[in-house]
N, C-alpha and C positions, 0 to 999 in steps of 0.2 A: 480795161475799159468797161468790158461788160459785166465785169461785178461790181464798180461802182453805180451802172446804173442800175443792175441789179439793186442793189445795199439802198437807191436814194428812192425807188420806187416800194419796198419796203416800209422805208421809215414817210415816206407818203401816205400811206395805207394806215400804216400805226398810227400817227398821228390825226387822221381824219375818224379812223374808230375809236379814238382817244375823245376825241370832241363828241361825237354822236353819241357817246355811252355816257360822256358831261352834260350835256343837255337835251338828252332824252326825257319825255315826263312819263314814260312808263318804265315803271320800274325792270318788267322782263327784258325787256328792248336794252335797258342799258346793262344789264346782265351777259345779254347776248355777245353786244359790242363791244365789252369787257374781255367776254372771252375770245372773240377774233381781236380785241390787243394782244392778247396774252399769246395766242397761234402768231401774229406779226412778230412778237418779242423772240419766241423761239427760234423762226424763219432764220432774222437778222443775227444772233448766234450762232446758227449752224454754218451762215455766210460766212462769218468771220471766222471762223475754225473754236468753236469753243462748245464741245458738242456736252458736256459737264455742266456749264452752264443752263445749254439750253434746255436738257434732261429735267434740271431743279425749275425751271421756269415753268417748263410743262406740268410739273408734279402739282407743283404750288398755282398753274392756272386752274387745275382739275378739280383741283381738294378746293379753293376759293369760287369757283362758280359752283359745285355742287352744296358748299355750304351756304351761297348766295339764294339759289332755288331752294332748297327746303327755309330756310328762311322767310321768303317771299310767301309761304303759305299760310304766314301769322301775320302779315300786314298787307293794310292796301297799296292794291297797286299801282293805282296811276298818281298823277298829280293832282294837288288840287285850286290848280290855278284858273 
């Protein structure tokens, strides 16, 4: 029982950092939140026994948000709404 609500309070988390890194209008901020999805992503992997997986997620969170921040230093950053 308690790793299901483990697991639902996870995919809670993911999914609300999933939103916030969607409709964020600064670009760092949704960088950030990108990267706490991608820490959620790993979480719920490790929960489910699939530590292989969650190893590659973390790789590809790392290398994806540092590629995101040097990026972000050739464009504006916020919106222009």
């Amino acid at each position: 029982m308690s790793r299901i609500v483990l697991l639902a309070f996870l995919l809670v988390l993911m999914i609300t950092t999933g939103l916030f890194a969607l409709f964020a209008r600064d670009l760092l901020a949704a960088i950030i939140m990108f990267s706490a999805f991608s820490f959620f992503a790993v979480l719920i992997y490790l929960a489910l026994g699939a530590p292989d997986v969650a190893f590659t997620e973390a790789v590809v969170g790392v290398v994806a948000t540092t590629f995101f921040i040097v990026t972000l230093k050739n464009v504006e950053r916020g919106c222009k709404k």
